[in-house]
Chimera marker file (.cmm) of the C-alpha trace (Angstrom):
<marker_set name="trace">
<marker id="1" x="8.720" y="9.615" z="27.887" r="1" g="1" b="0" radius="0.5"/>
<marker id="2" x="5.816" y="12.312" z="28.191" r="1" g="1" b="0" radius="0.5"/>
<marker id="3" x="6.615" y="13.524" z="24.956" r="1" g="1" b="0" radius="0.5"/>
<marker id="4" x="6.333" y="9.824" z="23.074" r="1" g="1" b="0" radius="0.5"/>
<marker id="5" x="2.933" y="9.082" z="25.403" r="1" g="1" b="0" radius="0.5"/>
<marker id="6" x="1.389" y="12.405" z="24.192" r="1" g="1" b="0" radius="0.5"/>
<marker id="7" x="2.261" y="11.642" z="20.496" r="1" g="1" b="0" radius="0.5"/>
<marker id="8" x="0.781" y="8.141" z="20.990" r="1" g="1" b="0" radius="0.5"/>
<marker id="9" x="-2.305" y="9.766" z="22.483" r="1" g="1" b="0" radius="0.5"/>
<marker id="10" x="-3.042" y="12.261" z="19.449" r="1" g="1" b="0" radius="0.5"/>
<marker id="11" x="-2.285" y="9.885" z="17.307" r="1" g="1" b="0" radius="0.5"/>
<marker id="12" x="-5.273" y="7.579" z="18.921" r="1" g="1" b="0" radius="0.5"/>
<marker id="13" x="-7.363" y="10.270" z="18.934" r="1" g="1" b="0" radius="0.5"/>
<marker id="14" x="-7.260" y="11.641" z="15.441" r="1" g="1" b="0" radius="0.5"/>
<marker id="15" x="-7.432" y="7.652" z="14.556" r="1" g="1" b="0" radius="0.5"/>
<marker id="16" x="-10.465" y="7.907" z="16.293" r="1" g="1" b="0" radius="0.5"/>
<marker id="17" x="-11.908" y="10.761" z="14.905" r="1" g="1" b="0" radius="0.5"/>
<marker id="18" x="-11.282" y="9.765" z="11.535" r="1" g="1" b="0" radius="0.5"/>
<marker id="19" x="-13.099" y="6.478" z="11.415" r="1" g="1" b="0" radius="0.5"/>
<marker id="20" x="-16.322" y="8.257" z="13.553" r="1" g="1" b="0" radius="0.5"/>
<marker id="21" x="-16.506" y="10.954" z="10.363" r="1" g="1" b="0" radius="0.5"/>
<marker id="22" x="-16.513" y="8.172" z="7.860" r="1" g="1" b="0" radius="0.5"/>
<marker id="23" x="-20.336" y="6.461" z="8.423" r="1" g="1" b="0" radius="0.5"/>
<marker id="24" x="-21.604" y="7.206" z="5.434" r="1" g="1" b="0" radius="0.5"/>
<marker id="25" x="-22.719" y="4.197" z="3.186" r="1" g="1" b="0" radius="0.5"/>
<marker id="26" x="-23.246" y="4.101" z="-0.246" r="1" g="1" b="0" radius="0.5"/>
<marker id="27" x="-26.386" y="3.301" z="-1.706" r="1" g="1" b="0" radius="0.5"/>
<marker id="28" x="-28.899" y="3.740" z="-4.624" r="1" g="1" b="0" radius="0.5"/>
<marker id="29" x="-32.169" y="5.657" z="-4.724" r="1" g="1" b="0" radius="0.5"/>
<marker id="30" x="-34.628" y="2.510" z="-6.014" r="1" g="1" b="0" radius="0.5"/>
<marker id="31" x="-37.563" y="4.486" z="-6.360" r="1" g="1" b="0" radius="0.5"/>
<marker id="32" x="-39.106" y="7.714" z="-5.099" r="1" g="1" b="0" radius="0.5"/>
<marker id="33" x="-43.187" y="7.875" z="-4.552" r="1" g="1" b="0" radius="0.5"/>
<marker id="34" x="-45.394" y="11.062" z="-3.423" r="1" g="1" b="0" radius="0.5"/>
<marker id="35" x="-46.972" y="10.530" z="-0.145" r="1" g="1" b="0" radius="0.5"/>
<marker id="36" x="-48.602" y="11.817" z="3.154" r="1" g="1" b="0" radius="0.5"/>
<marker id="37" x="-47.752" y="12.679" z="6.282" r="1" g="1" b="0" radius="0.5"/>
<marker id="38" x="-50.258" y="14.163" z="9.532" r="1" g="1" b="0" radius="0.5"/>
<marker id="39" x="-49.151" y="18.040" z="9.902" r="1" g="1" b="0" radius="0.5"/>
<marker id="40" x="-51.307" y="18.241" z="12.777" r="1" g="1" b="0" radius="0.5"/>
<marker id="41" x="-54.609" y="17.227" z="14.278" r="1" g="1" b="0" radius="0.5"/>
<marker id="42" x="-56.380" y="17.936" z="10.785" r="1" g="1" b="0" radius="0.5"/>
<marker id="43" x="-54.258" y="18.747" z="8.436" r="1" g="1" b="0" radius="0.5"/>
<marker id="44" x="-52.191" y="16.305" z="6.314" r="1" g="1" b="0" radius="0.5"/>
<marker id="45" x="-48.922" y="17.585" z="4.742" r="1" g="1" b="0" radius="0.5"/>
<marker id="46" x="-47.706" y="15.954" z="1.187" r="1" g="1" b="0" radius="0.5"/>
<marker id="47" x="-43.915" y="14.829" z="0.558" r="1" g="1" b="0" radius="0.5"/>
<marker id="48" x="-41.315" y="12.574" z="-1.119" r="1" g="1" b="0" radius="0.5"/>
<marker id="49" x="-40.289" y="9.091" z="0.021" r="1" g="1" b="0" radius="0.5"/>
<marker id="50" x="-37.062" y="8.323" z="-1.362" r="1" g="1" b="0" radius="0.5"/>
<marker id="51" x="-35.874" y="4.502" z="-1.149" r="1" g="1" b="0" radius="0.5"/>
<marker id="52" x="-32.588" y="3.944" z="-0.546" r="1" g="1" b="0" radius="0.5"/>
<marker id="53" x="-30.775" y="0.733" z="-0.972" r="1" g="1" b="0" radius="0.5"/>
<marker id="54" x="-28.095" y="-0.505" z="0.925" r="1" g="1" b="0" radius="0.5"/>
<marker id="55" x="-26.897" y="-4.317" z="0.688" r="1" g="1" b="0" radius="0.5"/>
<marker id="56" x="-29.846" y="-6.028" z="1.781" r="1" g="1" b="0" radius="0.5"/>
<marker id="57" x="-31.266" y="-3.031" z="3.320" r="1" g="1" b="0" radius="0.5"/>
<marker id="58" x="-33.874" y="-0.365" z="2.008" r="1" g="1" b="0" radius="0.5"/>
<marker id="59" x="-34.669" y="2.802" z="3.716" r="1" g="1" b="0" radius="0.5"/>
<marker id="60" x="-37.120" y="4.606" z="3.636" r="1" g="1" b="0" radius="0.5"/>
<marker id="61" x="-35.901" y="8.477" z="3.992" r="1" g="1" b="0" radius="0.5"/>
<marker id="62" x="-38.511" y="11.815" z="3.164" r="1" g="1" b="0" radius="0.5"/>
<marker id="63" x="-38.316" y="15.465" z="4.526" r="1" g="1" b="0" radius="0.5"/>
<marker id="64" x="-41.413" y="18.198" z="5.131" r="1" g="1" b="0" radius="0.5"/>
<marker id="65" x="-42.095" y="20.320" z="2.557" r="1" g="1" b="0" radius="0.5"/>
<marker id="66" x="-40.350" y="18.619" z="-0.283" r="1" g="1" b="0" radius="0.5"/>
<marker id="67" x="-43.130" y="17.965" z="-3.018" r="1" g="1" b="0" radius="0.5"/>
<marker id="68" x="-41.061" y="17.674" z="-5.810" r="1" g="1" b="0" radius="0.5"/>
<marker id="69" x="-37.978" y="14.769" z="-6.104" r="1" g="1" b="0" radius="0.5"/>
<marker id="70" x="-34.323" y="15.670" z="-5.856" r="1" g="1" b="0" radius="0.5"/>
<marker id="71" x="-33.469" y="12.583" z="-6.408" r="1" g="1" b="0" radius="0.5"/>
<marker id="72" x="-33.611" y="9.861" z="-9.510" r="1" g="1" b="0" radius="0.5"/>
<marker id="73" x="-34.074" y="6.204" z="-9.153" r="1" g="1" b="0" radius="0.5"/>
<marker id="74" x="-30.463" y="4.668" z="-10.065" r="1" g="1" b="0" radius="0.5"/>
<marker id="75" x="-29.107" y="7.659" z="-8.619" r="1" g="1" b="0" radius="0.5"/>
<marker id="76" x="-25.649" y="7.068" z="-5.841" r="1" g="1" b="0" radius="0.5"/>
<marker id="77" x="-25.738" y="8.770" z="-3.180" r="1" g="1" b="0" radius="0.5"/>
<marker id="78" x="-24.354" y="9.005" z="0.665" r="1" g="1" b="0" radius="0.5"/>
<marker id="79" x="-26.499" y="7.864" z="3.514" r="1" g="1" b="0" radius="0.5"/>
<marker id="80" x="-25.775" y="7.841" z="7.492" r="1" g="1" b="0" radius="0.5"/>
<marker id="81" x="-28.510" y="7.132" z="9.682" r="1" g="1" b="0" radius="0.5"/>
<marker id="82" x="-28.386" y="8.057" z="12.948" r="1" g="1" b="0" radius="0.5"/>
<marker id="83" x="-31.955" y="7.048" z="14.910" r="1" g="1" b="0" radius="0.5"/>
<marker id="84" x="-34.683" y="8.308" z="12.854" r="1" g="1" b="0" radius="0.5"/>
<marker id="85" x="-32.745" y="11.038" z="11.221" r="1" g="1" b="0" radius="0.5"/>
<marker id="86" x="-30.829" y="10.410" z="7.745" r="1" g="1" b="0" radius="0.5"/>
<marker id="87" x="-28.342" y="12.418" z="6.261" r="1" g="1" b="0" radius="0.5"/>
<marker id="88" x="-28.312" y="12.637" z="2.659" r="1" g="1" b="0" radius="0.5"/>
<marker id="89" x="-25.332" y="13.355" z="0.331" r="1" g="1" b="0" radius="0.5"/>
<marker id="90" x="-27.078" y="13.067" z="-3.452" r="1" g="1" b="0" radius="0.5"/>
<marker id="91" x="-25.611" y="12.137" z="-6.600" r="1" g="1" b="0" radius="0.5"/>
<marker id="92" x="-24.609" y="16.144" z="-6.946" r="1" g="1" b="0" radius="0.5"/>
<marker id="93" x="-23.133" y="16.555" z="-3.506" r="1" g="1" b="0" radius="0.5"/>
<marker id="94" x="-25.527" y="18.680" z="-2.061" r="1" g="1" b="0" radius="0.5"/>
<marker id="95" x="-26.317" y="17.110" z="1.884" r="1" g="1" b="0" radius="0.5"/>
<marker id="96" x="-29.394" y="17.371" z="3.191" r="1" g="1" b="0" radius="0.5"/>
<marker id="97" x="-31.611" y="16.349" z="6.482" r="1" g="1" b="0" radius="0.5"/>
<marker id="98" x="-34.134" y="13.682" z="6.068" r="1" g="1" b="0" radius="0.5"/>
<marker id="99" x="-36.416" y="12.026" z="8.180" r="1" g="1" b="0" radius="0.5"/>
<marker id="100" x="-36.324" y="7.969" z="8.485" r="1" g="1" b="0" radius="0.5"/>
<marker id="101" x="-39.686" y="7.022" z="8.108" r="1" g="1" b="0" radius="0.5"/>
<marker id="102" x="-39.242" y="3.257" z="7.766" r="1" g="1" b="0" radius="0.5"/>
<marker id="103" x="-36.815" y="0.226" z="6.526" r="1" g="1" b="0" radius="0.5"/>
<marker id="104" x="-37.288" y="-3.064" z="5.524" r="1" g="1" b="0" radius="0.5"/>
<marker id="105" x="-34.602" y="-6.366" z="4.835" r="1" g="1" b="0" radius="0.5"/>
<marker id="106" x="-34.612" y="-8.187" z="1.959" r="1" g="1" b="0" radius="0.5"/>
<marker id="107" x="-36.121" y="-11.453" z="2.640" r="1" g="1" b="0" radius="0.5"/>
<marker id="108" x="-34.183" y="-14.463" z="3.415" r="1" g="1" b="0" radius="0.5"/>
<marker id="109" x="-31.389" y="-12.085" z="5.695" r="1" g="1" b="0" radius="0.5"/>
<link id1="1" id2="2" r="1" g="1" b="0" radius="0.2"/>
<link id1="2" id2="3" r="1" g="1" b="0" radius="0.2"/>
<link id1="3" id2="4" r="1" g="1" b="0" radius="0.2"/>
<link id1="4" id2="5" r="1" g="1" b="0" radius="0.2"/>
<link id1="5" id2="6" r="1" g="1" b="0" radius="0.2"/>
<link id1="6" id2="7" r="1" g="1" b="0" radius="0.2"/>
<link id1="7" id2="8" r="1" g="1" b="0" radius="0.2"/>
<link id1="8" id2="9" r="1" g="1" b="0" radius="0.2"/>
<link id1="9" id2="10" r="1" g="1" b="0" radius="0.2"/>
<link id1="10" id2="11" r="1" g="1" b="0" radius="0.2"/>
<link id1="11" id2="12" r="1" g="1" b="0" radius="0.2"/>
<link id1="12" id2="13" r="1" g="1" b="0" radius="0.2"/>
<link id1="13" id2="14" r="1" g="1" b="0" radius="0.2"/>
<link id1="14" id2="15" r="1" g="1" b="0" radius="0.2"/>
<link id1="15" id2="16" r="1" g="1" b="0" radius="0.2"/>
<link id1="16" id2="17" r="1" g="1" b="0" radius="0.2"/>
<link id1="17" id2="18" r="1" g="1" b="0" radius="0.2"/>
<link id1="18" id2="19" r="1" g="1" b="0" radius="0.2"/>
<link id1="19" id2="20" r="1" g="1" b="0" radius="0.2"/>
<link id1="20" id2="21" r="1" g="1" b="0" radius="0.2"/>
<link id1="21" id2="22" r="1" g="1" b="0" radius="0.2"/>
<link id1="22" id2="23" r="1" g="1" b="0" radius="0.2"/>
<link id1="23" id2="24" r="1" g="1" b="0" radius="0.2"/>
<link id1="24" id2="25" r="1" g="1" b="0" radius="0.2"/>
<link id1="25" id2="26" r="1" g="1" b="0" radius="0.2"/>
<link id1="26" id2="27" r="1" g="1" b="0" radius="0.2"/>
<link id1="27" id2="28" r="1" g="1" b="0" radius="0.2"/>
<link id1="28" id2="29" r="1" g="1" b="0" radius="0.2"/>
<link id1="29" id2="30" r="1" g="1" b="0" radius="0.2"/>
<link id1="30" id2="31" r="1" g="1" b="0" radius="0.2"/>
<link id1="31" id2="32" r="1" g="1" b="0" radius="0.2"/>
<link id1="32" id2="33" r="1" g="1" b="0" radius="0.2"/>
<link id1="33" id2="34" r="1" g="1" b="0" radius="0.2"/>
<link id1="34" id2="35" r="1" g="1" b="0" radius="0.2"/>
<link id1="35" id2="36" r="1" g="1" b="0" radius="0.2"/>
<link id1="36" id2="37" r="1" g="1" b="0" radius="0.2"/>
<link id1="37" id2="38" r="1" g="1" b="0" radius="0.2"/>
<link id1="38" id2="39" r="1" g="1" b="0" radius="0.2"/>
<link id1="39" id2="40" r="1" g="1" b="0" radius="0.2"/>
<link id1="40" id2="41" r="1" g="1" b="0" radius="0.2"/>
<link id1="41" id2="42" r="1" g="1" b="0" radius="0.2"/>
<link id1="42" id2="43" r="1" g="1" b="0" radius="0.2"/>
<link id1="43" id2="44" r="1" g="1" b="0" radius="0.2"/>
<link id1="44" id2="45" r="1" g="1" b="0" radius="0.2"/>
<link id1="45" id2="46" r="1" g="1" b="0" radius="0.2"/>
<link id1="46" id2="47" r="1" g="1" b="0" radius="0.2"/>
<link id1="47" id2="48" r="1" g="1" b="0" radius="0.2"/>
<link id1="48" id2="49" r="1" g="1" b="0" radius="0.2"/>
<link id1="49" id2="50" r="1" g="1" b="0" radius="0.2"/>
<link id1="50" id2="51" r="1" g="1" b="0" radius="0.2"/>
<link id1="51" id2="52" r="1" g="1" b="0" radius="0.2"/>
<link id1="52" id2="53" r="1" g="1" b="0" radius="0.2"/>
<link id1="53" id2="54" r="1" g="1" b="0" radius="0.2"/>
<link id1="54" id2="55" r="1" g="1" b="0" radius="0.2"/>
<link id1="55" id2="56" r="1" g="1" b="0" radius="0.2"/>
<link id1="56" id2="57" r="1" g="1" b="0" radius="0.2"/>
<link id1="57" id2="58" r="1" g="1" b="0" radius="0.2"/>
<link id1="58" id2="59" r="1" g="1" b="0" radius="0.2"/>
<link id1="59" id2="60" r="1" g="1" b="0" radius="0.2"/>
<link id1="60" id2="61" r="1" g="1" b="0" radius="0.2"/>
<link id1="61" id2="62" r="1" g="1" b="0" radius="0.2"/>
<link id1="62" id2="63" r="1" g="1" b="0" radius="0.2"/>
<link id1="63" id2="64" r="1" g="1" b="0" radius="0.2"/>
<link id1="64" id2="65" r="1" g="1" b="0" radius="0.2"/>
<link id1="65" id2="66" r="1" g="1" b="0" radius="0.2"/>
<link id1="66" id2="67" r="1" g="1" b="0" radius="0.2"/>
<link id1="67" id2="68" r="1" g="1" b="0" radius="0.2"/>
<link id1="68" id2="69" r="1" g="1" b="0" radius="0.2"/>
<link id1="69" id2="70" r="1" g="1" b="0" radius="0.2"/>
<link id1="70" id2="71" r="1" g="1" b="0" radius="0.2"/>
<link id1="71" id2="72" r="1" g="1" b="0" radius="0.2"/>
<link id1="72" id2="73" r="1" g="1" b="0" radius="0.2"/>
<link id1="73" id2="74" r="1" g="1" b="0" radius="0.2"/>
<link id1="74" id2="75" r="1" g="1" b="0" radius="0.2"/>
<link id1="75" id2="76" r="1" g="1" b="0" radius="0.2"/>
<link id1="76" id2="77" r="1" g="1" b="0" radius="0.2"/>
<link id1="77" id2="78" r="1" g="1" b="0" radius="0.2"/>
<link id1="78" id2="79" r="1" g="1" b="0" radius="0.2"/>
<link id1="79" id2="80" r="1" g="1" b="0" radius="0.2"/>
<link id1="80" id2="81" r="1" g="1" b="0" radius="0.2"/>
<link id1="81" id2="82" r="1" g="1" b="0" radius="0.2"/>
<link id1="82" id2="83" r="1" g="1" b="0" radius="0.2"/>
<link id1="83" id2="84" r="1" g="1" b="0" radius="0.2"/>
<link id1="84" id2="85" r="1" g="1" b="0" radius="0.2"/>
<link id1="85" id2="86" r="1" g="1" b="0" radius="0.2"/>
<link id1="86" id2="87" r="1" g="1" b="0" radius="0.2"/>
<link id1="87" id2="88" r="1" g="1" b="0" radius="0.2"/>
<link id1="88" id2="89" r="1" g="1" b="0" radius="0.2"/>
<link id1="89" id2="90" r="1" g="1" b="0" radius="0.2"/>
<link id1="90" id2="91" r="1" g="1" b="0" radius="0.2"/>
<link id1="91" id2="92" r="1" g="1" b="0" radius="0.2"/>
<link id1="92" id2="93" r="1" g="1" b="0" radius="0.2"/>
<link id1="93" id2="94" r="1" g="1" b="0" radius="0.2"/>
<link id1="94" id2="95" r="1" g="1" b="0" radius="0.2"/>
<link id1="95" id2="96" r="1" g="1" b="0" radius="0.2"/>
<link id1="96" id2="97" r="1" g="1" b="0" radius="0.2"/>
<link id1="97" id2="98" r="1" g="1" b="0" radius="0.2"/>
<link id1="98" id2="99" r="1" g="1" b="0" radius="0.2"/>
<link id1="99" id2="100" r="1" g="1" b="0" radius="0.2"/>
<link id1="100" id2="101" r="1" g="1" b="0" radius="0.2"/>
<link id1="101" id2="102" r="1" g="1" b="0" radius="0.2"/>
<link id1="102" id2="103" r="1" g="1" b="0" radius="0.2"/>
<link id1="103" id2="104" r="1" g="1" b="0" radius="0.2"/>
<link id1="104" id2="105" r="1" g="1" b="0" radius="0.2"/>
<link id1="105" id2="106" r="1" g="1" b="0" radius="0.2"/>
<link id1="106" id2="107" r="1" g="1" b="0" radius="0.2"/>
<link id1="107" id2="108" r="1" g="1" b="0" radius="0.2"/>
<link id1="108" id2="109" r="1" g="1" b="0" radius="0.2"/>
</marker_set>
């Protein structure tokens, strides 16, 4: 009986972990533009905003000190957001960190 209610319970648990690992989406990069962020009181910083497209959903996804795009419109990549972080798996497999700096529905949803 212990032995069968152990099994059961590792079974759940890997079950468990396995669907909590997959929460990555697929999506497409729809465009990329070169923007601004504020560094600190006076300074302004320049980066990447990526948009990302998922079903009806676009976010908006850029990291510090990237100037230069990694990443193509029409390009498929991985993305799991998780508050205002976004992980990034691009169209080469390399994952990076990005920040979520905004997101917007299509209209009508």
């Amino acid at each position: 009986m212990r032995k069968t209610a152990l099994a059961l319970l590792i079974m759940v648990l890997l079950t468990a972990f396995a669907v909590a690992a997959d929460t990555f989406q697929t999506g497409n990069v729809v465009k990329w533009e070169n923007s601004t962020y504020q560094q600190k009181k006076n300074k302004v910083g320049q980066w990447v905003v990526y948009y990302i497209q998922i079903d009806a959903t676009t976010y908006e996804v850029a990291r510090k000190k990237e100037t230069k795009p990694k990443m193509q419109p029409g390009d498929t990549v991985q993305l799991e957001v998780k508050g205002n972080k976004a992980t990034v798996i691009n169209a080469e497999g390399h994952k990076e960190q990005y920040q979520l700096v905004g997101q917007a529905q299509a209209p009508g949803q």
